[in-house]
N, C-alpha and C positions, 0 to 999 in steps of 0.2 A: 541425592534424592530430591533436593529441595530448594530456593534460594530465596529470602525474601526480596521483592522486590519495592514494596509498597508499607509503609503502615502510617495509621491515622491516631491521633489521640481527642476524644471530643469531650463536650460538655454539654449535657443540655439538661433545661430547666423547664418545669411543667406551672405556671402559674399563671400571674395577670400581671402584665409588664407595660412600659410607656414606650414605644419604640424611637420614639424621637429624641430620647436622650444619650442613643448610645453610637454615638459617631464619634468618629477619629480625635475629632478636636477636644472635645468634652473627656477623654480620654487621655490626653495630652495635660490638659490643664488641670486634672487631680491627678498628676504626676505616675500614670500606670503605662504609659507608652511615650517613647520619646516624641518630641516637639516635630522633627526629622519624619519619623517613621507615621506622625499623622498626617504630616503635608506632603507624604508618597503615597497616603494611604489612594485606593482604586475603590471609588463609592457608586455600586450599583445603585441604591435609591437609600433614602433618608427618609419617610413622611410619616405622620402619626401612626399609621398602620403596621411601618414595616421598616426595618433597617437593615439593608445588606450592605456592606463591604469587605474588603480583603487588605492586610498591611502583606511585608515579605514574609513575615511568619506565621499570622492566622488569619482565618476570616469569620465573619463572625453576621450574624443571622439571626435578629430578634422580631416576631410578630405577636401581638399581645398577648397570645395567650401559651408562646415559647417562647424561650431563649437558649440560639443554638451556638457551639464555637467550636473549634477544631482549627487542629496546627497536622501537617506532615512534614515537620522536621522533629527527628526527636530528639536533639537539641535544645529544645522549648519544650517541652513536655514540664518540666517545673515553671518555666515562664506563665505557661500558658494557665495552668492550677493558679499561680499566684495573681494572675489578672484576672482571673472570677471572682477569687476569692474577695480580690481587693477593691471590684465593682460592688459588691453585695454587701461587702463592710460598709461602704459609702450611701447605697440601698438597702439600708436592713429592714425598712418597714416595705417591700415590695411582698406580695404574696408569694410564698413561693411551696407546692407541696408536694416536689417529686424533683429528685436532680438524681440526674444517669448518669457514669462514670463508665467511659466508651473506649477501649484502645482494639484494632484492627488491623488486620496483616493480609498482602498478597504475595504468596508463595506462589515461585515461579518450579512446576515438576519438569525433571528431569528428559520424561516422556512421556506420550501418551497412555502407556501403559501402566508409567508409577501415578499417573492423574486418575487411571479409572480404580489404581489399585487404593484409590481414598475410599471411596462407594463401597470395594468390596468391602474391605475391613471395618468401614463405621455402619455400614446399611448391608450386610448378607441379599444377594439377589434370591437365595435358595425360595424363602415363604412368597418371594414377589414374582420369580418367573412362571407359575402357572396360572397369574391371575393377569398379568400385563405383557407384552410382547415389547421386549426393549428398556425393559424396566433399568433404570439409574436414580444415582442421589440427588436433587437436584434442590433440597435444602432439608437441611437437620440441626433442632433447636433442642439441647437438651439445659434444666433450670434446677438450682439448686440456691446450696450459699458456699462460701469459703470458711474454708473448716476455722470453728474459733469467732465467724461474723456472725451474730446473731440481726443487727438491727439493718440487712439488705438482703435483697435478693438478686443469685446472678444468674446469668442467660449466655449460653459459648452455642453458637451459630457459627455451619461452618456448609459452603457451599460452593459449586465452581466460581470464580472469580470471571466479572465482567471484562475488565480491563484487558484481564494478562490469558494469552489465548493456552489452553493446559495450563491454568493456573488456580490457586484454591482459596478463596477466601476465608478467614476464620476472624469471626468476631465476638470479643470477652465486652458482657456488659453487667454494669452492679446497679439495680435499681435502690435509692435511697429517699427515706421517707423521714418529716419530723419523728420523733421519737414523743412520747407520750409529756408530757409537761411543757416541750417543746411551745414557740410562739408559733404562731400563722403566718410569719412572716420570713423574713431572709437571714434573720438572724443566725439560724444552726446552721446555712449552708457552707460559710467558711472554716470553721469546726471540722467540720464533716471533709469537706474535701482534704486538710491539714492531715487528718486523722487517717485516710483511706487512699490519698490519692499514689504515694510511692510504693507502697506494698501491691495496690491493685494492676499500676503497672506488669512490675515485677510481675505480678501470678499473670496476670494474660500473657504475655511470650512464654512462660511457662508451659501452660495449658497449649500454644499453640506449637510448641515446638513437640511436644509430648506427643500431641495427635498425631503427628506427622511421623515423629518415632516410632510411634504404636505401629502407622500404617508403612515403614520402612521395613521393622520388626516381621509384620505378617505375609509381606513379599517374599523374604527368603527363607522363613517358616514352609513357605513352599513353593521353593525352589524355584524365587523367576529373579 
């Protein structure tokens, strides 16, 4: 029915950041990435504004007032948690008051037909064909929490995939906030990630493999 071909694990941070400290090297020498992996590192720009580069495992994308990172190996999906975390330990007086906790999949369908049959089964054309000619799904966000999470909010987005032609994008995100006594600073975000980041994995393949089941399910419920 299904195959994935793609998936993304990210991080990002909503606050007020110095973007000029966070390059390969400076990375290198508080011992969170090898010596090696900063002098291979590939540095689109470095300047007080803005910090792009990419090492073989993530790339990483900070302007003052985000801090963004993401790995597609899942390999490093613990790497990658443990190199925030361990930036923001070393940064804990940085503001920081909203971190997303991001993992993403591109499933490659089978057919055209098991691609349109995602539409039918999450979005019903039945209320939309007498109001639109051609009507399809072409994004659906539906926002809740994980049962048992009280202190995040999550968001499963799921829509055809750019990349992969009949392909499905689905995207699991946790928004997370200081907690009330909380500092204004970076202090909770390694907590927080420690606390959330292996389980939230785990439920987003969960969640997207399910969707997909759901939509497997509802194909031969009638009969194609």
């Amino acid at each position: 029915m299904q195959q994935l071909v793609q998936e993304t694990a990210s991080v990002v941070m909503v606050g007020s950041f110095n973007p000029s400290i966070f390059q390969p090297h400076w990375l290198a020498l508080k011992g969170l990435i090898r010596t090696q992996e900063a002098e291979d590192a590939s540095v689109a720009i470095i300047q007080e504004q803005v910090a792009d580069f990419k090492t073989e495992w993530f790339r990483m994308q900070v302007v003052q007032n985000r801090f963004f990172t993401h790995t597609l190996d899942a390999t490093h999906y613990g790497p990658i948690r443990d190199l925030v975390a361990g930036i923001f330990r070393l940064l804990s007086h940085t503001p920081v008051n909203r971190l997303v906790i991001v993992r993403s999949f591109h499933f490659q369908m089978d057919s055209i037909d098991d691609w349109h049959e995602v539409g039918n089964t999450l979005a019903p054309k039945g209320i939309w064909n007498p109001l639109i000619d051609g009507a399809g799904l072409r994004s659906m966000t539906m926002e809740g929490r994980r049962q048992g999470i009280t202190d995040a909010v999550l968001f499963v987005k799921i829509e055809p995939s750019v990349p992969i032609k009949e392909g499905v994008f689905v995207e699991v995100t946790e928004e997370h906030k200081p907690s009330a006594g909380d500092e204004a600073n970076a202090e909770w975000v390694p907590a927080r990630l420690n606390k959330h980041w292996d389980t939230m994995m785990e439920y987003a393949e969960e969640v997207a493999r399910s969707l997909l089941m759901e939509v497997s399910q509802h194909a031969r419920s009638d009969g194609k």
